[in-house]
CHARMM internal coordinates of N, CA and C (Angstrom, degrees):
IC EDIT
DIST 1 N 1 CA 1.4440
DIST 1 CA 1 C 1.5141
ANGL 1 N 1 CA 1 C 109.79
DIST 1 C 2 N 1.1826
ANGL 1 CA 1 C 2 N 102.05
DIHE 1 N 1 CA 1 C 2 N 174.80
DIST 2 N 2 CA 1.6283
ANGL 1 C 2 N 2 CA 103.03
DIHE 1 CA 1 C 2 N 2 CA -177.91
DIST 2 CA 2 C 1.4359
ANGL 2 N 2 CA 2 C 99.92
DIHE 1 C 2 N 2 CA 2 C -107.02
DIST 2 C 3 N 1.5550
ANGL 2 CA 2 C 3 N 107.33
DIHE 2 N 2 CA 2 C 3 N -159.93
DIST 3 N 3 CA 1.3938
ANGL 2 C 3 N 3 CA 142.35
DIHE 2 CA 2 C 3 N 3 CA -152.21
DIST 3 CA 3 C 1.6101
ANGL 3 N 3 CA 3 C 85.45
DIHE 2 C 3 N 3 CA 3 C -81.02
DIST 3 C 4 N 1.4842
ANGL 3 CA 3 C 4 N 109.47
DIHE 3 N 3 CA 3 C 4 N -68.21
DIST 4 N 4 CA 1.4258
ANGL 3 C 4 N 4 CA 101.34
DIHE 3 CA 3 C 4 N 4 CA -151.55
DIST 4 CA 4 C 1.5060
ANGL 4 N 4 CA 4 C 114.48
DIHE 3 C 4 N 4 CA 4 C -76.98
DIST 4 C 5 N 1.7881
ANGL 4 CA 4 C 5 N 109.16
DIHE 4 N 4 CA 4 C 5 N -32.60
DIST 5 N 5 CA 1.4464
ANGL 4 C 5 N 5 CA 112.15
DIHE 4 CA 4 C 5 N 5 CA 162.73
DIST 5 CA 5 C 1.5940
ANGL 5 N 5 CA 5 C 129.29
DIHE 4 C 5 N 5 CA 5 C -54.84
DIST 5 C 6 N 1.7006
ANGL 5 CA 5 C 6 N 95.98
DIHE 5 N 5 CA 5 C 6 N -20.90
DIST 6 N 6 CA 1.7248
ANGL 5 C 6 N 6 CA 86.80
DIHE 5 CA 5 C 6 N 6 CA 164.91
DIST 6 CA 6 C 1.6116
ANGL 6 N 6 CA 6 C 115.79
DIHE 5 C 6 N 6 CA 6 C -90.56
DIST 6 C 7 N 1.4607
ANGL 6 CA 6 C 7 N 111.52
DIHE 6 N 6 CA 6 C 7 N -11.51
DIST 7 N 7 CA 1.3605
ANGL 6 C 7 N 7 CA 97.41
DIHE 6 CA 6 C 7 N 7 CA 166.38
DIST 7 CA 7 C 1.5979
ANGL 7 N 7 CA 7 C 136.92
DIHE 6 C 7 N 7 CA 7 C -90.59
DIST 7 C 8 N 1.7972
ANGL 7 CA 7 C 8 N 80.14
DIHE 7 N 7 CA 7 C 8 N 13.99
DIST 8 N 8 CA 1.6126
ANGL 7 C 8 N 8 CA 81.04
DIHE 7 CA 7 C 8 N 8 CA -172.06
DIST 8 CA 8 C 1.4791
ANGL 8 N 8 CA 8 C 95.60
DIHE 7 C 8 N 8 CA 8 C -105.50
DIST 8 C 9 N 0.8825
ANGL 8 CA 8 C 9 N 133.05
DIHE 8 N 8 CA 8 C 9 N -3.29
DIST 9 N 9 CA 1.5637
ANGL 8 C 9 N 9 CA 162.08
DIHE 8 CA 8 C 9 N 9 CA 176.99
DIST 9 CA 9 C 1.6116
ANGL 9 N 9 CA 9 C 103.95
DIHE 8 C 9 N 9 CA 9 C -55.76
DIST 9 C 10 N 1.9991
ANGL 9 CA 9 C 10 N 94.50
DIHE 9 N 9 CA 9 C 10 N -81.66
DIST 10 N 10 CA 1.3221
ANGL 9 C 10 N 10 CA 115.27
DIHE 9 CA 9 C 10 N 10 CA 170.15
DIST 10 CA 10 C 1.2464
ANGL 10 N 10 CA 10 C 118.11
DIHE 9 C 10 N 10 CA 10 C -43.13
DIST 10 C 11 N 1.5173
ANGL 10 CA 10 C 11 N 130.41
DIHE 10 N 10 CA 10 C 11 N -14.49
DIST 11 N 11 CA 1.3319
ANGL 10 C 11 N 11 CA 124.32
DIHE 10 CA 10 C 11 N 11 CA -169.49
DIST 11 CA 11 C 1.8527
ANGL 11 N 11 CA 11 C 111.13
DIHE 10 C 11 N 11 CA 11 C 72.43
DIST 11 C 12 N 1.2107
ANGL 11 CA 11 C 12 N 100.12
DIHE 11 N 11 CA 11 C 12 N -0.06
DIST 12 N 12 CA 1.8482
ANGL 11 C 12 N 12 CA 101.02
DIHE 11 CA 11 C 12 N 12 CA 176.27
DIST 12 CA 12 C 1.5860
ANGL 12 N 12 CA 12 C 119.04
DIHE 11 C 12 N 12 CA 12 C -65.81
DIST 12 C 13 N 1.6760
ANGL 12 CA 12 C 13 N 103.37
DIHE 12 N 12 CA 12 C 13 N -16.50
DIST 13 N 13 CA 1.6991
ANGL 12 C 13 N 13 CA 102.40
DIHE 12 CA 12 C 13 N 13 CA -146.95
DIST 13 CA 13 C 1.5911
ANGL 13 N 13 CA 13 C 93.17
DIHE 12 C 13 N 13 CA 13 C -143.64
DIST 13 C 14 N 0.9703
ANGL 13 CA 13 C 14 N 133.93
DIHE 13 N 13 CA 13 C 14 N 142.17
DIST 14 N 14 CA 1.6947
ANGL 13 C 14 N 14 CA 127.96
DIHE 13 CA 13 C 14 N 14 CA -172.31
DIST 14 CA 14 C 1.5459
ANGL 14 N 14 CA 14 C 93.79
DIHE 13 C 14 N 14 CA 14 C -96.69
DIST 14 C 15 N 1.4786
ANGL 14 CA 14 C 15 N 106.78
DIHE 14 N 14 CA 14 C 15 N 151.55
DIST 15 N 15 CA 1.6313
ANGL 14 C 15 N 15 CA 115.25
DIHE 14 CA 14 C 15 N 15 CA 167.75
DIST 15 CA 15 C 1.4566
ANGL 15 N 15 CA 15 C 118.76
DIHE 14 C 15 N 15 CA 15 C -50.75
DIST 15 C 16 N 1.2171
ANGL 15 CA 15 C 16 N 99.83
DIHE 15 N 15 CA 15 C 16 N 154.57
DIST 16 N 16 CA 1.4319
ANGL 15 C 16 N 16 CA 110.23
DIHE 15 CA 15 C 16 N 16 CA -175.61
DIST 16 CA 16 C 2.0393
ANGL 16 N 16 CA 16 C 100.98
DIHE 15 C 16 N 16 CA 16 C -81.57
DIST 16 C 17 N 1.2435
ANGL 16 CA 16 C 17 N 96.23
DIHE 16 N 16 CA 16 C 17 N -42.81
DIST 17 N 17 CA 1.7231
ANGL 16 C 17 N 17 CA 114.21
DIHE 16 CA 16 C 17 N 17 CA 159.87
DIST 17 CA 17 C 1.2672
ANGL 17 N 17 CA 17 C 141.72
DIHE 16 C 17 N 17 CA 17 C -100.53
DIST 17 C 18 N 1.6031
ANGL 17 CA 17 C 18 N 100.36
DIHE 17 N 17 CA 17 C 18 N 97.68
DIST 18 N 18 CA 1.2896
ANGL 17 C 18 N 18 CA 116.78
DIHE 17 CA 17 C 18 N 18 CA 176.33
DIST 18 CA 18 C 1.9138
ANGL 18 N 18 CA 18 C 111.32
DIHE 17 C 18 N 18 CA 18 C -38.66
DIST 18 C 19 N 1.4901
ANGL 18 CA 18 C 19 N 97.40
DIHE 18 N 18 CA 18 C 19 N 160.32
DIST 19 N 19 CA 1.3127
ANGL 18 C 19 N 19 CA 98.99
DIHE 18 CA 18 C 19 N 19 CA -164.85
DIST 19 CA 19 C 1.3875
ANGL 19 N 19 CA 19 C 113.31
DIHE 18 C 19 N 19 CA 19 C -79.95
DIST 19 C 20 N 1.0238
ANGL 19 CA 19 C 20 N 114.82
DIHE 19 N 19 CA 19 C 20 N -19.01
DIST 20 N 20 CA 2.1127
ANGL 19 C 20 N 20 CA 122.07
DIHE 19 CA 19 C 20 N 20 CA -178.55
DIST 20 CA 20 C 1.7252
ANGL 20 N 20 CA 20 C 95.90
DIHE 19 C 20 N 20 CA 20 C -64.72
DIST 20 C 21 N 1.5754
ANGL 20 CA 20 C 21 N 105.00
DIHE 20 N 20 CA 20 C 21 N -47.87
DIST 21 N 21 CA 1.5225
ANGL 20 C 21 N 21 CA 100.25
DIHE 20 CA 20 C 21 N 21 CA -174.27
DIST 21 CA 21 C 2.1780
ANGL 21 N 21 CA 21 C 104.02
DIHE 20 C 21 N 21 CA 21 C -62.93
DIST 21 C 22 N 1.3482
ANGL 21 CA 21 C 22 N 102.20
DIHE 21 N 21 CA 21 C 22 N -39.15
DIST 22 N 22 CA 1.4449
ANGL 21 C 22 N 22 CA 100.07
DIHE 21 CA 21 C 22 N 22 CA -159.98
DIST 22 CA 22 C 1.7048
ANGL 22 N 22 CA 22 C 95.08
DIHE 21 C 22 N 22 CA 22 C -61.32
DIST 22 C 23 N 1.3952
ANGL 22 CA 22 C 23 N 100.90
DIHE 22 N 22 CA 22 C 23 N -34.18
DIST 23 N 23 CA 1.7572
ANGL 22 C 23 N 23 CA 92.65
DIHE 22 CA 22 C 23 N 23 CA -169.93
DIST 23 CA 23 C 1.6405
ANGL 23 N 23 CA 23 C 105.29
DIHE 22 C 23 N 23 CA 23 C -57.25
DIST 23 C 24 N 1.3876
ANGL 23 CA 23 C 24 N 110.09
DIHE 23 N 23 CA 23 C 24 N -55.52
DIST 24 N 24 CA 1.2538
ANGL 23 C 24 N 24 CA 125.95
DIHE 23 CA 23 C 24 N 24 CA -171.77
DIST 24 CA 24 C 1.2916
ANGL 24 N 24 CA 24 C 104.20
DIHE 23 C 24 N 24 CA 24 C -32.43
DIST 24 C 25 N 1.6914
ANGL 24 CA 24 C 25 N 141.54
DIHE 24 N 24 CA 24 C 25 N -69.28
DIST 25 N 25 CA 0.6339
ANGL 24 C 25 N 25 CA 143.78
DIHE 24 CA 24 C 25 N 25 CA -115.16
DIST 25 CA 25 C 2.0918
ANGL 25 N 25 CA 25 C 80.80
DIHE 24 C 25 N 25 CA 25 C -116.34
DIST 25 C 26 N 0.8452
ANGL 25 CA 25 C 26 N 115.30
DIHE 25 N 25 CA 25 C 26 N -13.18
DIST 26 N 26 CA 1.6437
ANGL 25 C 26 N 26 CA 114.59
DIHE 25 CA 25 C 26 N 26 CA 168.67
DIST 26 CA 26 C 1.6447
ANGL 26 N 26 CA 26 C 109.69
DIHE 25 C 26 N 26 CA 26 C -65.16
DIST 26 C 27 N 1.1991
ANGL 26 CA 26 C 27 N 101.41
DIHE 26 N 26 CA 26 C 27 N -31.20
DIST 27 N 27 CA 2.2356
ANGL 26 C 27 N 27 CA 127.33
DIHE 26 CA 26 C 27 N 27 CA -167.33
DIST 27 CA 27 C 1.2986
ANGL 27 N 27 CA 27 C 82.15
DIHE 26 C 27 N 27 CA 27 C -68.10
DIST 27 C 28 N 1.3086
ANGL 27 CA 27 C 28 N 113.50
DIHE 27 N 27 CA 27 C 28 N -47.13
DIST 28 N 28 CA 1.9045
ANGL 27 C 28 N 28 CA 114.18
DIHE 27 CA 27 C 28 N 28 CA -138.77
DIST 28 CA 28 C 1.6769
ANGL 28 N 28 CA 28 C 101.65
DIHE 27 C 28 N 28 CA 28 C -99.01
DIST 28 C 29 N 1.4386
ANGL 28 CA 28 C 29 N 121.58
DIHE 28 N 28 CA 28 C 29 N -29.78
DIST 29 N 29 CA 0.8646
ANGL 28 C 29 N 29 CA 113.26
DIHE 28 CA 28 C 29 N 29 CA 146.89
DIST 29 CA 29 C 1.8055
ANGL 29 N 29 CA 29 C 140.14
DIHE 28 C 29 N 29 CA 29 C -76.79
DIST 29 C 30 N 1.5418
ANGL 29 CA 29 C 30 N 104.29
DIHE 29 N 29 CA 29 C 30 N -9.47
DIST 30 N 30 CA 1.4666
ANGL 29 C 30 N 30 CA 100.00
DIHE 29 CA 29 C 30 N 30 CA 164.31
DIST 30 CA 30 C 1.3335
ANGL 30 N 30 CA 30 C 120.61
DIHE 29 C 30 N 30 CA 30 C -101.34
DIST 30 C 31 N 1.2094
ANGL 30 CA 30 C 31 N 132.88
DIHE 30 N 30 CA 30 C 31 N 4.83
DIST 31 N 31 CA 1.7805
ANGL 30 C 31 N 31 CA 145.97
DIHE 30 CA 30 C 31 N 31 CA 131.67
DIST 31 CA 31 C 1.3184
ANGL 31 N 31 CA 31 C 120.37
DIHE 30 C 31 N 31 CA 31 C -44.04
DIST 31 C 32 N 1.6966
ANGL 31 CA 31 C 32 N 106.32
DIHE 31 N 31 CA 31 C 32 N -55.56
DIST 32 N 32 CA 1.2274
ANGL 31 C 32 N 32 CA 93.51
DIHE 31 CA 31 C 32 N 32 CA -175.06
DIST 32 CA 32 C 1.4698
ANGL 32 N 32 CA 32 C 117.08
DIHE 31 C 32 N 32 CA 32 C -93.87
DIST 32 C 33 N 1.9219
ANGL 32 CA 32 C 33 N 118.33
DIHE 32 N 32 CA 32 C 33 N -0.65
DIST 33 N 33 CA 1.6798
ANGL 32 C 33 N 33 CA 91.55
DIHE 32 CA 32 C 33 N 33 CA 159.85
DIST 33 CA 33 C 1.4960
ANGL 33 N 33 CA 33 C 116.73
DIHE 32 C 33 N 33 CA 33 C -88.86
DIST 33 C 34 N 1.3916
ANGL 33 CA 33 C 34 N 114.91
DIHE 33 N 33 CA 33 C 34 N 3.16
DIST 34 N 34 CA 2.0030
ANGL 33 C 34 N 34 CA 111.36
DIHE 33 CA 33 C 34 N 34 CA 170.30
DIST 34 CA 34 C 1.3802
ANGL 34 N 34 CA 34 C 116.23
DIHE 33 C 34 N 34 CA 34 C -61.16
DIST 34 C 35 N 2.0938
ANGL 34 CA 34 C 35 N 98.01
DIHE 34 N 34 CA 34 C 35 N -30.88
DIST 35 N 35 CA 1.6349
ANGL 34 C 35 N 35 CA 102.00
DIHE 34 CA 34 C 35 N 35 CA -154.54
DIST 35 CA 35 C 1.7459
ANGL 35 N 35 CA 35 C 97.24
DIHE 34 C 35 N 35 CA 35 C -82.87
DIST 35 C 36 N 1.8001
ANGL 35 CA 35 C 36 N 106.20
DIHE 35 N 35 CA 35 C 36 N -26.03
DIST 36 N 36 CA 1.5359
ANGL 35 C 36 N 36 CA 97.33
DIHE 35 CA 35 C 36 N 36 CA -173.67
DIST 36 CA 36 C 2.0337
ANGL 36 N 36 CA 36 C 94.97
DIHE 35 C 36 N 36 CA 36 C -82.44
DIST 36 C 37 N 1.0888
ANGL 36 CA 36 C 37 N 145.62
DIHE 36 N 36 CA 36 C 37 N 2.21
DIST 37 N 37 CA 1.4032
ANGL 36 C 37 N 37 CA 154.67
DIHE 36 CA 36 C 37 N 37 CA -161.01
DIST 37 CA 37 C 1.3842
ANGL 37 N 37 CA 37 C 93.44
DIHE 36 C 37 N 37 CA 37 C -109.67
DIST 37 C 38 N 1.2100
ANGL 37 CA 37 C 38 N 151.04
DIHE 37 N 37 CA 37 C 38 N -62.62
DIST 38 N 38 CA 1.3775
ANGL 37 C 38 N 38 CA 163.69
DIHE 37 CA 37 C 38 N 38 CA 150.52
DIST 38 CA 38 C 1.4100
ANGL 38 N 38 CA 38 C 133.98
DIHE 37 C 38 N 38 CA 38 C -35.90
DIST 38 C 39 N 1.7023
ANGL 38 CA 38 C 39 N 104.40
DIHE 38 N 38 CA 38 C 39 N -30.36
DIST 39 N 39 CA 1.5476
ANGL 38 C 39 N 39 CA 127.14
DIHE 38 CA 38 C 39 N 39 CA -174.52
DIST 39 CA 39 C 2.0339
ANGL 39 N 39 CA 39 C 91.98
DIHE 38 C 39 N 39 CA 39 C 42.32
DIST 39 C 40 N 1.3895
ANGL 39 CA 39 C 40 N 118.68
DIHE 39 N 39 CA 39 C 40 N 67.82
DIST 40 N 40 CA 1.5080
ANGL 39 C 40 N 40 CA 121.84
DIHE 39 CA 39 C 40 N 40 CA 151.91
DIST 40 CA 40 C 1.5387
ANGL 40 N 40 CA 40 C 95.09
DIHE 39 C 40 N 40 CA 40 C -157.21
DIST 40 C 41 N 1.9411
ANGL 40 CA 40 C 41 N 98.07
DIHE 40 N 40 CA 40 C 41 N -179.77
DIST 41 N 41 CA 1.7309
ANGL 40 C 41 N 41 CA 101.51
DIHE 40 CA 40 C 41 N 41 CA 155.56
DIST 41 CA 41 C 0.7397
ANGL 41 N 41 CA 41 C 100.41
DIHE 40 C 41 N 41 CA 41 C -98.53
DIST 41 C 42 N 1.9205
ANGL 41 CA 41 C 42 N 88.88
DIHE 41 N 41 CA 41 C 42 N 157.12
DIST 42 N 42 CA 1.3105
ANGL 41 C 42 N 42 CA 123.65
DIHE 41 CA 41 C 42 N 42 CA -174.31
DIST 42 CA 42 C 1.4340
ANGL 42 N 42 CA 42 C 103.67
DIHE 41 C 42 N 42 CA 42 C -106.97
DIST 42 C 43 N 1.1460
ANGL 42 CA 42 C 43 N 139.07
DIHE 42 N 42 CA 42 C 43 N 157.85
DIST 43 N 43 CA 1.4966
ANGL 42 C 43 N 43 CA 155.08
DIHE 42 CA 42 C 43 N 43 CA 166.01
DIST 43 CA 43 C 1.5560
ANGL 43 N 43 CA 43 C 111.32
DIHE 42 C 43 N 43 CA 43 C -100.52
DIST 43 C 44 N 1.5393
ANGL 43 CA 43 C 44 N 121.31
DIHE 43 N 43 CA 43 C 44 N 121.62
DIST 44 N 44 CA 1.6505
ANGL 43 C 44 N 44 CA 120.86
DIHE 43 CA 43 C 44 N 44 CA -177.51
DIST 44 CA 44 C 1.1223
ANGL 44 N 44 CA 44 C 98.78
DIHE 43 C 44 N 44 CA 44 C -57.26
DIST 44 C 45 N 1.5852
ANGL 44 CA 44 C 45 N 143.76
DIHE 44 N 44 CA 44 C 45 N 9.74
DIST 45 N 45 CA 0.9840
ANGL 44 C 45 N 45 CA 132.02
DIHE 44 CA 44 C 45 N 45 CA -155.03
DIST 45 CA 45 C 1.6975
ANGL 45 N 45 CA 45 C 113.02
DIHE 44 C 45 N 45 CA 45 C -107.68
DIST 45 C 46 N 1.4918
ANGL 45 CA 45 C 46 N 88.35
DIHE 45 N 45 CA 45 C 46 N -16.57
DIST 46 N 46 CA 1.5701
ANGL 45 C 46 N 46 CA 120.52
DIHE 45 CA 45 C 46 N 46 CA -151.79
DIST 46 CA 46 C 1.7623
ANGL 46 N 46 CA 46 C 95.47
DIHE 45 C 46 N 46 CA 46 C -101.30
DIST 46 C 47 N 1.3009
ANGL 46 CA 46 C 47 N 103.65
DIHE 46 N 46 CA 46 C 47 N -18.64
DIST 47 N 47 CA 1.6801
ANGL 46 C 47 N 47 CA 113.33
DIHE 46 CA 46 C 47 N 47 CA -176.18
DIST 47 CA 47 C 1.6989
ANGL 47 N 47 CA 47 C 112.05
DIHE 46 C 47 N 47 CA 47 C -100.29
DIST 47 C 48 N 1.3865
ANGL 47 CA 47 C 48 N 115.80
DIHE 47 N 47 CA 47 C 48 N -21.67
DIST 48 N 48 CA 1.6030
ANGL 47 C 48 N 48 CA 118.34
DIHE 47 CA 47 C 48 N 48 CA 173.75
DIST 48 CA 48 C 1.9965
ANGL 48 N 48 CA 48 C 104.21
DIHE 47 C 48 N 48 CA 48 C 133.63
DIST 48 C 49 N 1.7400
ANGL 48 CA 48 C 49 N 111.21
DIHE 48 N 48 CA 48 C 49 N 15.57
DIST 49 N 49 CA 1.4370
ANGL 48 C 49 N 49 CA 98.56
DIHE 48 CA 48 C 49 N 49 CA -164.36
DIST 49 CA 49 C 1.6413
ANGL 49 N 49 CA 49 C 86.06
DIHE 48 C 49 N 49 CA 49 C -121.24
DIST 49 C 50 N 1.3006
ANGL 49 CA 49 C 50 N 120.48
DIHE 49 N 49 CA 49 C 50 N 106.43
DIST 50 N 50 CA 1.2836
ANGL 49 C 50 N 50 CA 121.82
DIHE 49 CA 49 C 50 N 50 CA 172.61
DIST 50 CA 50 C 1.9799
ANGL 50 N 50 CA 50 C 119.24
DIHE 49 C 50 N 50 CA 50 C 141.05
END
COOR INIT
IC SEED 1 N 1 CA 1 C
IC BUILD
């Protein structure tokens, strides 16, 4: 890891990503491994975001 990921670690340094984005992007990555698991689209809606 680097410099700033260990300080965000340490609690010294605040994330660069706020947490609404980090969730978001947890949605968007668990959509898109159903849709490659499924071979269709998926809807964030269909994963718990909506």
């Amino acid at each position: 890891m680097g410099l700033s990921e260990d300080l965000v670690l340490a609690g010294t340094r605040r994330s660069p990503c706020p947490g609404a984005d980090a969730v978001g992007a947890g949605w968007t990555a668990e959509a898109r491994t159903l849709s490659l698991r499924e071979h269709r689209p998926v809807r964030l809606e269909e994963v718990g975001k909506g």
